[in-house]
C-alpha positions in Angstrom: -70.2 60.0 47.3 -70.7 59.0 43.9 -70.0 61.2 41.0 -72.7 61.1 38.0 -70.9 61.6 34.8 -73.8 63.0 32.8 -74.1 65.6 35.6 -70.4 66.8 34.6 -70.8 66.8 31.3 -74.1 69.2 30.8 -72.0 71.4 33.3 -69.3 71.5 31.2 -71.2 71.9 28.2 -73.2 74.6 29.6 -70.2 76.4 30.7 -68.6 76.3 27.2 -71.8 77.4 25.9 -71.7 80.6 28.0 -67.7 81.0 27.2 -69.1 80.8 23.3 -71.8 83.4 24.0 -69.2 85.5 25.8 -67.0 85.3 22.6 -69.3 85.8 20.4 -70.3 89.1 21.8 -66.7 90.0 22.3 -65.7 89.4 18.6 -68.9 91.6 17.9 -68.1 94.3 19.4 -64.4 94.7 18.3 -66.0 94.0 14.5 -68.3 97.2 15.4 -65.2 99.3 17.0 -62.6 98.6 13.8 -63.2 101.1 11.1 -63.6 99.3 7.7 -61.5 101.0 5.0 -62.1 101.5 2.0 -59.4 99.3 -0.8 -58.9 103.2 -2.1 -57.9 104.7 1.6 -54.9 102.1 1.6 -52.4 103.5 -0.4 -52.5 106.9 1.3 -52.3 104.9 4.6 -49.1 103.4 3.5 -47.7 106.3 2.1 -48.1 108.4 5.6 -47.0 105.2 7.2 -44.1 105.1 5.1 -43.3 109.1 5.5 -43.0 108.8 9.5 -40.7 106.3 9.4 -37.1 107.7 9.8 -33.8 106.5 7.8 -32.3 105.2 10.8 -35.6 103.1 11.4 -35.7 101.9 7.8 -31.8 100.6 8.5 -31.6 99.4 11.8 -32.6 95.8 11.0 -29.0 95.8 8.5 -27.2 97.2 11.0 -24.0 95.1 11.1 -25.1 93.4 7.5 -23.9 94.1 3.5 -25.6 96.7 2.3 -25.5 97.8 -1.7 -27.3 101.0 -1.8 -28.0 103.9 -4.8 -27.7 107.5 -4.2 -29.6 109.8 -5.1 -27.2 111.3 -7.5 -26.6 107.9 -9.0 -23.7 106.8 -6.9 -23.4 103.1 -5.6 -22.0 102.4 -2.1 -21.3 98.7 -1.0 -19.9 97.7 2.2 -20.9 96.8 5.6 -23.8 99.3 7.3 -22.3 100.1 10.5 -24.3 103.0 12.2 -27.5 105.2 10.6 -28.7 108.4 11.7 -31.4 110.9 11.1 -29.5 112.1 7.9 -26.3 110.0 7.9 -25.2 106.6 7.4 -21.6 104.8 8.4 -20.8 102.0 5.6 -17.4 100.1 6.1 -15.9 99.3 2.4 -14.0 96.2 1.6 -11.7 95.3 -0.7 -11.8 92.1 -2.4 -8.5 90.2 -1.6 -5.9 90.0 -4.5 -4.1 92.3 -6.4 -6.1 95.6 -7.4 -4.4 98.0 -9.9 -4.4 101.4 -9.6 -2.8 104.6 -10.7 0.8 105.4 -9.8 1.7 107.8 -7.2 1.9 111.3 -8.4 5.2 112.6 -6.4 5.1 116.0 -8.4 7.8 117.3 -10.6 11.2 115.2 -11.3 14.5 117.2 -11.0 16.3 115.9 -14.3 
């Protein structure tokens, strides 16, 4: 049996023109099912985006990581982010190595 080649290809070429036609239509109808927004609508999108998403979310990904982070009474706390809650965070603080200074003991009054 002998196979003509020409046969194959205008198979072939007619099969990818069907898998075209069935794209085509596809990418269509996804076009006519996605909502176009307007450039204005994308901010407020964000924002409730933004508003879902819990603390612990927002810090899971520097979990383990050096975090430096602002309170919001002005406060700076650096360290290592161990754990983060719904409302709480755990930061481990390090020292640098070397001498630190710091204030003497304050042992109370001295008998004299």
């Amino acid at each position: 049996m002998s196979i003509d080649l020409n046969s194959w290809e205008l198979i072939a070429m007619g099969y990818r023109g069907d898998m075209d036609d069935r794209w085509d239509r596809l990418f269509a109808d996804l076009e006519g099912a996605v909502p176009l927004l307007d450039e204005d609508e994308i901010p407020d999108l964000v924002e409730a985006e933004r508003v879902g998403v819990q603390l612990a979310d927002r810090l899971a990904g520097a979990i383990g990581r050096a975090v430096d982070l602002a309170t919001s009474s002005g406060s700076r706390l650096t360290g290592t982010l161990r754990e983060a809650g719904s409302d709480w965070i755990a930061v481990v603080h390090h020292r640098p190595r070397g001498l630190h200074r710091s204030d003497p003991p304050d042992f109370g009054p001295t008998a004299a």
